[in-house]
C-alpha positions in Angstrom: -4.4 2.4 12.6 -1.6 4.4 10.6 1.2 4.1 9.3 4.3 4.3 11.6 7.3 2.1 9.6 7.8 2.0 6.1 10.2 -0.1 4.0 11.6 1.1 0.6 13.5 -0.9 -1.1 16.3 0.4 -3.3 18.3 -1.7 -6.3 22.0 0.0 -7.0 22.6 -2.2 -10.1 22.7 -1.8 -12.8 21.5 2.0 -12.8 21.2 4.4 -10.3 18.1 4.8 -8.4 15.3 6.8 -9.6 15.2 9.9 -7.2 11.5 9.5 -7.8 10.4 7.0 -5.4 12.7 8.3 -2.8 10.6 11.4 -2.4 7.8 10.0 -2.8 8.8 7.4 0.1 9.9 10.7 2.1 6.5 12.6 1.5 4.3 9.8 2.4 6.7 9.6 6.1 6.2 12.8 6.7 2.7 12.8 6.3 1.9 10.0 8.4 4.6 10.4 11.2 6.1 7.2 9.8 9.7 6.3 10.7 11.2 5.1 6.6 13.8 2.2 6.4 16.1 2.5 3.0 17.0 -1.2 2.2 20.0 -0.5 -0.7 20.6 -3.7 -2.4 24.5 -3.8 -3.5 26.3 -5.9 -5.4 28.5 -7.8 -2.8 31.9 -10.1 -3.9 31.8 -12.6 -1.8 28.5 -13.9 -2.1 28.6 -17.2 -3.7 26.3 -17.1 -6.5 28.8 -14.7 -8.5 31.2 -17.1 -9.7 28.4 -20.5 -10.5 25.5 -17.7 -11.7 28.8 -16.2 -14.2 30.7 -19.0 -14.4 35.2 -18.8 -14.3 35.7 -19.4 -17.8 34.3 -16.8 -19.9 37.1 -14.3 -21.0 37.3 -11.1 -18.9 34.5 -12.3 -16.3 36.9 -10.7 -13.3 37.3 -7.3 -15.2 33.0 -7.2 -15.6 32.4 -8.3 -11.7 35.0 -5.8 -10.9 33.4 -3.2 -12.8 29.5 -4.1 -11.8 31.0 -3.8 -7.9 32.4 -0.8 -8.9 29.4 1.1 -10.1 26.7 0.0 -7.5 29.1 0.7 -4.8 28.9 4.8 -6.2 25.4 4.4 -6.9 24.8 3.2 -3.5 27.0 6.0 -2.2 25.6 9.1 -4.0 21.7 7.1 -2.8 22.6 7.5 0.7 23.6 11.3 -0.2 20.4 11.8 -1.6 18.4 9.8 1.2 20.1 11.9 4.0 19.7 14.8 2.0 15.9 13.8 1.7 15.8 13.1 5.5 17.2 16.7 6.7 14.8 18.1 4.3 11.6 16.5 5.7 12.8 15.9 9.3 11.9 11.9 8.9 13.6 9.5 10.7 15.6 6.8 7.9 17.4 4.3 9.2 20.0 3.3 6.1 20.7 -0.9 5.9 22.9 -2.0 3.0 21.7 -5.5 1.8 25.0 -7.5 0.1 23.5 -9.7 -3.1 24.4 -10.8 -6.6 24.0 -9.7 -9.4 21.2 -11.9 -10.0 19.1 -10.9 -6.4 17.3 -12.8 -4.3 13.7 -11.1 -3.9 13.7 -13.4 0.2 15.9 -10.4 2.0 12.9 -8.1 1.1 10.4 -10.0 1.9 11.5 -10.9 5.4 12.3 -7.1 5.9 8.5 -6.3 4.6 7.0 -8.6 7.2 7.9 -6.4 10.0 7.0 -2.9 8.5 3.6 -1.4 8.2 4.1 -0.7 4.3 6.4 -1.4 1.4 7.1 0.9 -1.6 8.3 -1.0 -4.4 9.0 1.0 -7.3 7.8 -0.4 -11.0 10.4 -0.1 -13.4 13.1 -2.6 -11.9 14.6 -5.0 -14.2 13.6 -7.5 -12.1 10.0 -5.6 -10.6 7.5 -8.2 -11.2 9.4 -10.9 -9.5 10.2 -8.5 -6.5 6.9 -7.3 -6.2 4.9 -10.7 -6.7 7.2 -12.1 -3.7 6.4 -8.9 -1.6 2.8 -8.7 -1.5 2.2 -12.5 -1.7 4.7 -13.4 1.1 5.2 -10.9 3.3 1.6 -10.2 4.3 1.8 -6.6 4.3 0.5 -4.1 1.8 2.8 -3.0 -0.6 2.7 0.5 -2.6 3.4 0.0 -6.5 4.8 3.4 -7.3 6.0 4.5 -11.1 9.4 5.4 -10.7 8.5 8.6 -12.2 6.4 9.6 -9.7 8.3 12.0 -7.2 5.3 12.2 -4.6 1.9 11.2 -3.8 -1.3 12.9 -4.1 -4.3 11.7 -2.2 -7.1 13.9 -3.9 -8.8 11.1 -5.4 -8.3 7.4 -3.9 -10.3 4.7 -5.4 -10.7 1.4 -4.1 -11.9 -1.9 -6.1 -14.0 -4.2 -4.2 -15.5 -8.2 -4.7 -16.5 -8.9 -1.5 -13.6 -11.4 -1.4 -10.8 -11.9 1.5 -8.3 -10.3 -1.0 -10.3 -7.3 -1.2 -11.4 -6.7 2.4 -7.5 -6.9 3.2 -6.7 -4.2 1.1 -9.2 -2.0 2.5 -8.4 -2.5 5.4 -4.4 -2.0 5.1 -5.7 1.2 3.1 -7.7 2.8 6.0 -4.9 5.5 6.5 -5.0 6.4 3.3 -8.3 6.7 2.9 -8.4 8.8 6.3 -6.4 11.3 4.5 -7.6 11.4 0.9 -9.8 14.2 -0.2 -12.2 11.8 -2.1 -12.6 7.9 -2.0 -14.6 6.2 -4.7 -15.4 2.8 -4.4 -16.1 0.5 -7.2 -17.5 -3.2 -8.0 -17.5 -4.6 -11.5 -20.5 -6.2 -12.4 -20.9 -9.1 -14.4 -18.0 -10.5 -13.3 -18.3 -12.6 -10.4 -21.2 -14.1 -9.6 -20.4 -13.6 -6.0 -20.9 -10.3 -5.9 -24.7 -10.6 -7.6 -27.1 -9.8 -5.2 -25.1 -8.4 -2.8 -25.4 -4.9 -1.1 -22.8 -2.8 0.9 -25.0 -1.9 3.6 -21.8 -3.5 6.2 -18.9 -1.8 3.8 -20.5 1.8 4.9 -21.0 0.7 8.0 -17.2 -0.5 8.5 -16.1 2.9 6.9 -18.7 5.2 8.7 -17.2 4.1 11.9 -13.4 5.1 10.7 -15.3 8.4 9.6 -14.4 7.5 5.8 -17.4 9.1 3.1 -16.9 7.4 -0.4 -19.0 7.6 -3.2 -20.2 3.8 -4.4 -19.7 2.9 -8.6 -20.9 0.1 -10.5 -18.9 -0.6 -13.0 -20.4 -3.2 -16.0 -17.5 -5.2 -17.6 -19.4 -4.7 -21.0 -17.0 -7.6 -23.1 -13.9 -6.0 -21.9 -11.3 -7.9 -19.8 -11.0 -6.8 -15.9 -7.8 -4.5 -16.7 -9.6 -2.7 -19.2 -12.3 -2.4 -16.8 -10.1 -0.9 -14.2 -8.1 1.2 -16.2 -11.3 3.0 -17.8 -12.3 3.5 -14.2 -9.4 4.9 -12.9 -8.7 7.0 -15.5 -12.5 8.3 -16.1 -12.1 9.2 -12.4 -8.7 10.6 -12.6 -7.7 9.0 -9.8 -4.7 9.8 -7.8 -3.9 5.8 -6.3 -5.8 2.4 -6.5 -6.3 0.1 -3.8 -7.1 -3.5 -4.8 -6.7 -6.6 -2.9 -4.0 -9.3 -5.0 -5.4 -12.3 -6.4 -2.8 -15.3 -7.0 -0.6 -18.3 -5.3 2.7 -19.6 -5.8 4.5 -22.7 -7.2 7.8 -22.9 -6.6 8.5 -19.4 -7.3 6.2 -19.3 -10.4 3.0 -16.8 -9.8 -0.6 -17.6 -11.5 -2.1 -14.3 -10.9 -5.6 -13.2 -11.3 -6.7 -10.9 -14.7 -6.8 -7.9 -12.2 -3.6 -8.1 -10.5 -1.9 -9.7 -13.4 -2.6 -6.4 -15.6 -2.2 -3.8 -12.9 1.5 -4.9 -11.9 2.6 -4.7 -15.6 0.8 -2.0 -17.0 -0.6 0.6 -15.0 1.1 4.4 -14.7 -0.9 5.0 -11.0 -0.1 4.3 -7.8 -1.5 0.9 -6.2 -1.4 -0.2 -3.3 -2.0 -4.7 -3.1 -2.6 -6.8 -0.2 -2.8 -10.8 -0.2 
């Protein structure tokens, strides 16, 4: 298993992209052999929602659309200028597709894109980043890479991997296996005191599973000690100094509305590393 199609999406509204992601995106490519779809979301004036999301009435309202076209059309412009640029640099295939939306998107054009490519990158400092991301990984049922938009590549020196025992978990590891193929360390970690699940329980078939992909890791137990599970894998994380974390996503929807578990709840809005979800 590797990686051999990756989707990044790309917002140009209202700011221009961070160039961050996009070499990121291109590193990661190049080092997996991986072919990398640009998805550029631009503002679009015929799509309906503009005049019932804006309404007719409100003074000036053609002057503001006019000017919100205006600038993601350059940003979208000078992104593809950068994304070829990125692509001669590194010798990865892109493919370019310009998705028309509002300027309230629609989070459903990515998702359906993610379904059929092997990982997404979703950068995490989008206006709208939760809601995009929350679809992504919980509908599209492939991983998806949460990268800090001021992250301009990826380092695989230290990978560290949370795991319960639980479906969500063994999901992520296993959408992970490239990754932790190519990192220089993997450290694997279980809170205790958590779950009652995981009492008891030993990982005599998690190094058998990753002996056979030829993948060493070093096994942590982690006790919660009062704290809540972000703070838990935060201290880990950063007591390890690791480079990415891979956690399977807890949650399910309801009508758009996410209840997300402690762990994934905390990581999407407040975590500065790398981490890759699965669902």
């Amino acid at each position: 298993m590797t990686y051999r199609d990756i989707l990044l999406p790309v917002l140009t509204y209202p700011d221009p992209p961070s160039p961050g992601p996009i070499g990121a995106a291109f590193g990661l490519a190049k080092q997996f052999d991986a072919s990398l779809t640009a998805m550029l979301l631009d503002l679009d004036a015929h799509r309906s929602a503009w005049p019932s999301s804006l309404g007719t009435s409100i003074a000036g309202i053609s002057d503001l659309i006019g000017g919100a076209l205006a600038q993601s059309h350059a940003n979208s412009r000078e992104t593809v200028k950068k994304i070829e640029a990125e692509a001669s640099r590194s010798q990865v295939i892109v493919n370019v597709v310009h998705e028309p939306t509002t300027i309230f998107p629609s989070a459903s054009p990515i998702v359906e894109r993610a379904r059929l490519h092997d990982l997404t990158i979703m950068p995490t400092t989008w206006g709208f980043e939760r809601w995009f991301s929350e679809a992504v990984i919980f509908g599209s049922g492939s991983p998806v890479l949460l990268l800090p938009d001021e992250r301009n590549s990826l380092s695989l020196d230290i990978v560290v991997v949370a795991w319960d025992f639980s479906l969500a978990a063994a999901r992520a590891l296993r959408a992970s296996l490239p990754l932790l193929s190519a990192a220089g360390k993997v450290r694997i970690f279980t809170v205790a005191n958590e779950k009652e699940s995981t009492a008891g329980r030993t990982i005599d078939d998690l190094q058998r599973h990753l002996s056979a992909h030829k993948v060493p890791f070093i096994f942590d137990e982690v006790d919660i000690a009062g704290r809540n599970i972000g703070d838990a894998f935060r201290t880990y994380t950063q007591s390890t100094r690791a480079d990415m974390l891979v956690m399977g996503a807890f949650g399910h929807s309801r009508v758009r509305e996410f209840v997300l578990g402690g762990a994934t709840q905390s990581m999407l809005t407040n975590s500065n590393l790398p981490v890759l979800l699965a669902h």
